[in-house]
C-alpha positions in Angstrom: 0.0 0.0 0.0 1.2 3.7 -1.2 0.6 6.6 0.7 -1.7 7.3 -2.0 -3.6 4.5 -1.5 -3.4 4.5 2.3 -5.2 8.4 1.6 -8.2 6.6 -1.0 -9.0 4.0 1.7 -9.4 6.5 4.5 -11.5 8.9 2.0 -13.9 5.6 1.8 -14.5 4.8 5.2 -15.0 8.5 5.7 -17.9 7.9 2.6 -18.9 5.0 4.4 -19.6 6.0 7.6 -21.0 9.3 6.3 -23.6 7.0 4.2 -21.9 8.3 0.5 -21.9 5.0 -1.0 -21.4 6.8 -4.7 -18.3 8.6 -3.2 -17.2 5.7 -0.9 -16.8 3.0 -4.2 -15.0 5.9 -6.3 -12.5 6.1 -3.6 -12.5 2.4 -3.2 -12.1 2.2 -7.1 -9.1 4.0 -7.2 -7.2 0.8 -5.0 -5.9 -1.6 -7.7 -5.7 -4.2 -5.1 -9.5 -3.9 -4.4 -10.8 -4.2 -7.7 -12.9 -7.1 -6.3 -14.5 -8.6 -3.2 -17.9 -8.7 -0.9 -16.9 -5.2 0.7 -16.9 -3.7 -3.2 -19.8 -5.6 -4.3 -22.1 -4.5 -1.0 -20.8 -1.3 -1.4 -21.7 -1.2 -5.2 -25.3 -2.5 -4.6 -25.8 0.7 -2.3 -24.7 2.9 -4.6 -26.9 1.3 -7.2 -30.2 2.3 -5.1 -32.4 5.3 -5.2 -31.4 8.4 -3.4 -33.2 7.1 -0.4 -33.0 3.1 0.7 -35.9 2.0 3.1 -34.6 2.6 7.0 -33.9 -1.1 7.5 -31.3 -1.2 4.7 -29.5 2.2 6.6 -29.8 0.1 9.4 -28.1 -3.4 8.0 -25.2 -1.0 6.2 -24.4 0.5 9.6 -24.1 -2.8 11.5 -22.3 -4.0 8.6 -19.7 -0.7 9.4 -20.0 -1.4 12.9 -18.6 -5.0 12.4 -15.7 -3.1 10.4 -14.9 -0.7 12.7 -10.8 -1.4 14.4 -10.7 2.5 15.6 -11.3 4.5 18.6 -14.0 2.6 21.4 -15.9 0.7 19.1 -12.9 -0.5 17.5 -12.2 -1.9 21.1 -15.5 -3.4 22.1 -16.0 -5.3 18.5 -12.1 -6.5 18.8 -12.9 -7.8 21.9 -15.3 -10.0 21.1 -13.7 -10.6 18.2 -10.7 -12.8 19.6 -13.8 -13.9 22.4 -15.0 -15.8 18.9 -12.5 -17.0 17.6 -11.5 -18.4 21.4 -14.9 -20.1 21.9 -16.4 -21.0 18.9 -13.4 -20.7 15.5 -10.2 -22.5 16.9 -10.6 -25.3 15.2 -9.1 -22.6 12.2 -6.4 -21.1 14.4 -5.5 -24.7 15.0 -5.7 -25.7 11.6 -3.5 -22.5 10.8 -0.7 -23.1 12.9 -0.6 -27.0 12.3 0.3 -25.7 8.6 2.4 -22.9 9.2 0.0 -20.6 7.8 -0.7 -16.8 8.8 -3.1 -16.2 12.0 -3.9 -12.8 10.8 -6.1 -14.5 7.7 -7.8 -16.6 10.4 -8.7 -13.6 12.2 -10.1 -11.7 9.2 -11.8 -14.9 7.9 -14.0 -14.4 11.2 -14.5 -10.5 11.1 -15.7 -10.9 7.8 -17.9 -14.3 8.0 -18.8 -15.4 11.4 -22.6 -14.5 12.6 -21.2 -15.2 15.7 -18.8 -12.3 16.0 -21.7 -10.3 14.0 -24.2 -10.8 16.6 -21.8 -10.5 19.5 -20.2 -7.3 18.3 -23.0 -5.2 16.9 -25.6 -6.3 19.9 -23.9 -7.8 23.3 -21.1 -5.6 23.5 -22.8 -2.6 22.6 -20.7 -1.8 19.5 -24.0 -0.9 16.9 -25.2 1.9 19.4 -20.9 3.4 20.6 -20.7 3.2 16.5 -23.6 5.5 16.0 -22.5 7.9 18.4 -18.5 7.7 17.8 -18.3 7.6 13.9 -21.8 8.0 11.9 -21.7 11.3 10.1 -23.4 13.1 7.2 -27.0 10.7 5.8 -25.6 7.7 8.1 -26.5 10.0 11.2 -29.6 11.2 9.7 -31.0 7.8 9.1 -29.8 6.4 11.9 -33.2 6.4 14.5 -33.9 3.0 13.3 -30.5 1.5 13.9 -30.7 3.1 17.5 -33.9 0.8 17.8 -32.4 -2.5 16.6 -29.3 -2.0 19.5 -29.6 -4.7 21.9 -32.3 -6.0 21.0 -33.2 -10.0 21.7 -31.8 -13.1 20.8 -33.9 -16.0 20.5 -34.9 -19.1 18.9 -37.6 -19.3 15.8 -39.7 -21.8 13.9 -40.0 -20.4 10.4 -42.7 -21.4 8.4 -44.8 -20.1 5.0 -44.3 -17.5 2.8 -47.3 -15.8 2.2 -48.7 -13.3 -0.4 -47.5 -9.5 0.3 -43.9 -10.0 1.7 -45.1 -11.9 4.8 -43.2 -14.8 6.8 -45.1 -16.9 9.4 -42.8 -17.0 11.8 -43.2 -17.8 16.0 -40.7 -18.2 18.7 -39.6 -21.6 19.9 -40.3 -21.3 23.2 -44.3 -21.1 21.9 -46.8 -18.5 21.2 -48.8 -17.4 18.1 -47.4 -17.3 14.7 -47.5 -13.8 13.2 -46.4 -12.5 9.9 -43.0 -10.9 9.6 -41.1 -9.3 6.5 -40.1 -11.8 3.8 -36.7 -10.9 3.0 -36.0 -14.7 2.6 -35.0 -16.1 6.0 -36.9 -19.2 5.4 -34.0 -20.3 2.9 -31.6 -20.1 5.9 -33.4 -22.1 8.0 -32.6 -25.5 9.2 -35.3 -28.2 9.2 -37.5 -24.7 9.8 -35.8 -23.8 12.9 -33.2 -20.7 13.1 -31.6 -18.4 15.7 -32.5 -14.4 15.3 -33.5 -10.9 16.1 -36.8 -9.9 15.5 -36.6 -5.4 14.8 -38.7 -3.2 13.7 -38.3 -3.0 9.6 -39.7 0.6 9.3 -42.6 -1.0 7.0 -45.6 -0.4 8.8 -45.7 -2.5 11.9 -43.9 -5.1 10.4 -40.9 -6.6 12.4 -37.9 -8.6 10.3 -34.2 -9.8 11.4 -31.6 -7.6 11.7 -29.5 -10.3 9.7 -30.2 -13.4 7.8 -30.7 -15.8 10.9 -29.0 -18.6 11.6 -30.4 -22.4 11.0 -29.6 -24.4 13.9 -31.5 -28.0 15.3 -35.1 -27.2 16.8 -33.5 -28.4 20.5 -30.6 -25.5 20.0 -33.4 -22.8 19.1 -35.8 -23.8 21.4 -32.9 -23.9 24.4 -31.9 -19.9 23.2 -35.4 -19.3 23.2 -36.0 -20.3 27.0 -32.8 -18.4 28.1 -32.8 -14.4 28.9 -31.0 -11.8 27.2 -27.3 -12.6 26.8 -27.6 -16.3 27.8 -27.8 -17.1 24.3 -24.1 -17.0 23.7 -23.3 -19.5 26.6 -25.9 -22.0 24.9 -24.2 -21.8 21.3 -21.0 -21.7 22.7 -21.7 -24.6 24.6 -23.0 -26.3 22.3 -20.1 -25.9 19.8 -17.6 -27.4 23.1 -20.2 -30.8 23.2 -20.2 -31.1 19.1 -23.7 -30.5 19.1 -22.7 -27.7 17.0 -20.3 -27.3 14.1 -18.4 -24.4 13.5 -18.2 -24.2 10.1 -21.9 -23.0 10.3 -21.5 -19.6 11.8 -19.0 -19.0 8.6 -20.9 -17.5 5.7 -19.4 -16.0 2.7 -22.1 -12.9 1.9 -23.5 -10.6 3.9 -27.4 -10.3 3.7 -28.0 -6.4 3.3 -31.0 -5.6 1.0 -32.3 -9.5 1.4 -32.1 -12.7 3.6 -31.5 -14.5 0.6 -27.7 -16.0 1.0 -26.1 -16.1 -2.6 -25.6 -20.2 -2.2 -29.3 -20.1 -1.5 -30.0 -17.7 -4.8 -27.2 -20.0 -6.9 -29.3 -23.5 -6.0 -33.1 -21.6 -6.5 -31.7 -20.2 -10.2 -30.1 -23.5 -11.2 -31.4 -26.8 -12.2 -30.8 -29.7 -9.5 -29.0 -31.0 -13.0 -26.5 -28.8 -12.9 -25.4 -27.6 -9.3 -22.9 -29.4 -8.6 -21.0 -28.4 -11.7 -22.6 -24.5 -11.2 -21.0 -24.7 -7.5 -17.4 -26.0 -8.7 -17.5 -23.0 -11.2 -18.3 -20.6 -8.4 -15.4 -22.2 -6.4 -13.0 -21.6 -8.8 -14.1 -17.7 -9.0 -16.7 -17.7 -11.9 -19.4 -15.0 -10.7 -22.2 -17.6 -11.0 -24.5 -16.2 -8.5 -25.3 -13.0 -11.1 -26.2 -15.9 -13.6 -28.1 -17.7 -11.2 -29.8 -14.3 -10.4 -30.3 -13.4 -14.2 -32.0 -16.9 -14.9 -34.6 -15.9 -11.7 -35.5 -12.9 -13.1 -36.1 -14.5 -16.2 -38.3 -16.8 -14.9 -40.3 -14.1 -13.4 -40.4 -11.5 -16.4 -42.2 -14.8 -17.7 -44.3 -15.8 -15.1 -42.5 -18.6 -14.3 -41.6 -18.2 -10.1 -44.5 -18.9 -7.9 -46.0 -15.3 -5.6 -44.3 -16.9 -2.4 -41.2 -16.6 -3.9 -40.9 -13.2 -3.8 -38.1 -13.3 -1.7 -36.0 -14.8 -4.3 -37.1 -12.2 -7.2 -36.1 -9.5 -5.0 -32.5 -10.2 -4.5 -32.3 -11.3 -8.5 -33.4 -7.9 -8.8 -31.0 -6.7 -6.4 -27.9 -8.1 -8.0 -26.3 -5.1 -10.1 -24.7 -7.3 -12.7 -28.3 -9.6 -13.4 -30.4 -6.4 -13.4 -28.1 -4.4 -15.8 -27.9 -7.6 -18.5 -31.5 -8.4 -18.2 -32.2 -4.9 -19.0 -30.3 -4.6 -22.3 -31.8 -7.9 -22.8 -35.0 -5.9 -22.7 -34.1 -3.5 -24.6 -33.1 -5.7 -27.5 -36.3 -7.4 -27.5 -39.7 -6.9 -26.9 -41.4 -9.5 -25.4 -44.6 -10.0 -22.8 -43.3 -10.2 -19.3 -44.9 -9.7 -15.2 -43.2 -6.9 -13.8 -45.8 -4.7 -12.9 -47.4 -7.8 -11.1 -44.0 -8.8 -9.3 -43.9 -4.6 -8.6 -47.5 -5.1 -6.6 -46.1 -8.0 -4.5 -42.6 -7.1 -3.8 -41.0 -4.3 -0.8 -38.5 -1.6 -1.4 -35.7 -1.5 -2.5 -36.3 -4.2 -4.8 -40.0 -2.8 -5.7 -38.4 0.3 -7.6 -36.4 -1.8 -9.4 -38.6 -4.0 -11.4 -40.8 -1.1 -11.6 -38.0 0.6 -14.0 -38.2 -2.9 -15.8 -41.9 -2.4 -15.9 -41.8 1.0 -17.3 -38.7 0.0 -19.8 -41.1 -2.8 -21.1 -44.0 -0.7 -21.6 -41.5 2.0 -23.9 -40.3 -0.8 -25.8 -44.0 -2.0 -26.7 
């Protein structure tokens, strides 16, 4: 790194934490050595939205720049529970590391970057969402920021998840019992396991609607319904435990993309766009760095300019839509031809931000015809 470049990364984060995606990715352009990755792909997807992204998504990009935060107190707090992580639930990859001479300092990025453990931990439990807001968000950040304040601290517990219905809804009740109500459908039932997950219910700042501040996590019915009996904080100590017994593995904290305008986790999108036929050879390709999950997202929203994805799968059309790289090629598709398609239907049934977008599809359609 160049003192030139040291200069365009600092310029970023200042975009970043000020809420200037457009600014932060031309800063964040101007690194050679960051001409690819989540971070630029997450922070390309903001700056690809309208001038003004519904509260929840201000709210997911300033946990997501909480979890990134190494200066001043929140810097502490989240570093602290950082190597509290890797300690309890990730050394199983230190181990790994050192039996093969490797460098620690990966291991420890590996899990800033893709643990919902240290996500949860760091933005919630040790306060680090609500000394971020007060310490570092500037500029729009600070403005939206009310909703964020909400989400702070708020409970850890244990879900069943259940339909999709029409409208955005998910049917969703805790696992220590109670009624099911209807939650938004930002596709947390694809991250489920056997139906049963690990979350925060937050306000989503549509209507009275509630939604997880982050895809959840699908763990065993007895794991979610143990979290769901314990009080605030005591989840940690069950998953924690749980990991020591092997009732738990920890590879499954460890995800690769971070869910901030859906819940829809890009392995999810790659196996819902992709014939059962051709997974397996679709998922080696990803592996070995082919950007299949913007195909996999193109071949959804074809589906659905035909008609082809059922209403409750809404979720899954909104993060196609979502994904700059499918969007962009499916509309020069549409402008090169002109064909029949849904999109003013899929408009009625889908939530912001992804509503706006296949309403530009809609209106591109009906300029073509």
């Amino acid at each position: 790194m160049t003192p030139d470049y040291l200069d365009c990364v600092a310029r970023a984060v200042a975009a970043e934490r000020a809420g200037d995606a457009t600014a932060a990715l031309e800063w964040h352009q101007s690194v050679p050595m960051f001409s690819k990755g989540r971070h630029r792909a997450l922070t390309e997807r903001l700056a690809d939205l309208a001038e003004d992204p519904p509260p929840w998504v201000w709210a997911r990009w300033t946990i997501y720049q909480t979890l990134r935060c190494e200066d001043g107190a929140t810097g502490n707090l989240v570093q602290a529970r950082l190597r509290e992580v890797v300690t309890e639930i990730h050394g199983d990859l230190l181990a790994a590391c050192y039996r093969h001479r490797g460098d620690p300092i990966r291991v420890i990025a590996r899990v800033m970057g893709e643990s919902w453990a240290f996500h949860q931990l760091a933005a919630h439990e040790s306060g680090g969402l609500a000394a971020f807001i007060d310490e570092h968000a500037t500029g729009r950040l600070d403005e939206h920021a009310a909703l964020a304040q909400r989400w702070a601290g708020s409970r850890m517990s244990g879900y069943e998840l259940g339909e999709s219905r029409p409208g955005a809804r998910l049917a969703v009740r805790d696992a220590g019992g109670g009624e099911w109500l209807d939650v938004l459908d930002l596709g947390a039932r694809g991250c489920a396991r056997g139906g049963w997950a690990l979350g925060r219910l937050v306000p989503s700042g549509v209507g009275d609607l509630l939604m997880f501040d982050m895809p959840p996590l699908g763990v065993p019915s007895k794991i979610a319904e143990e979290v769901a009996g314990r009080g605030d904080g005591d989840w940690w100590r069950v998953v924690a435990a749980a990991v020591r017994r092997g009732r738990l593995g920890p590879a499954i904290f460890l995800r690769e993309d971070y869910g901030l305008t859906t819940d829809v986790l890009d392995l999810e999108l790659l196996r819902f766009g992709t014939r059962a036929r051709d997974l397996a050879r679709v998922t080696q390709q990803l592996r070995a760095g082919r950007d299949e999950v913007s195909r996999a997202a193109y071949r959804v929203l074809e589906r659905a300019r035909r008609g082809d994805v059922a209403a409750t799968d809404q979720a899954y059309v909104a993060a196609a839509a979502m994904n700059v790289r499918a969007f962009d090629d499916l509309r020069r598709q549409m402008l090169r031809t002109n064909e029949p398609d849904h999109w003013a239907e899929w408009a009625g049934l889908l939530v912001e931000p992804a509503r706006s977008r296949v309403l530009a599809l809609a209106q591109l359609g009906d300029s073509a015809a």
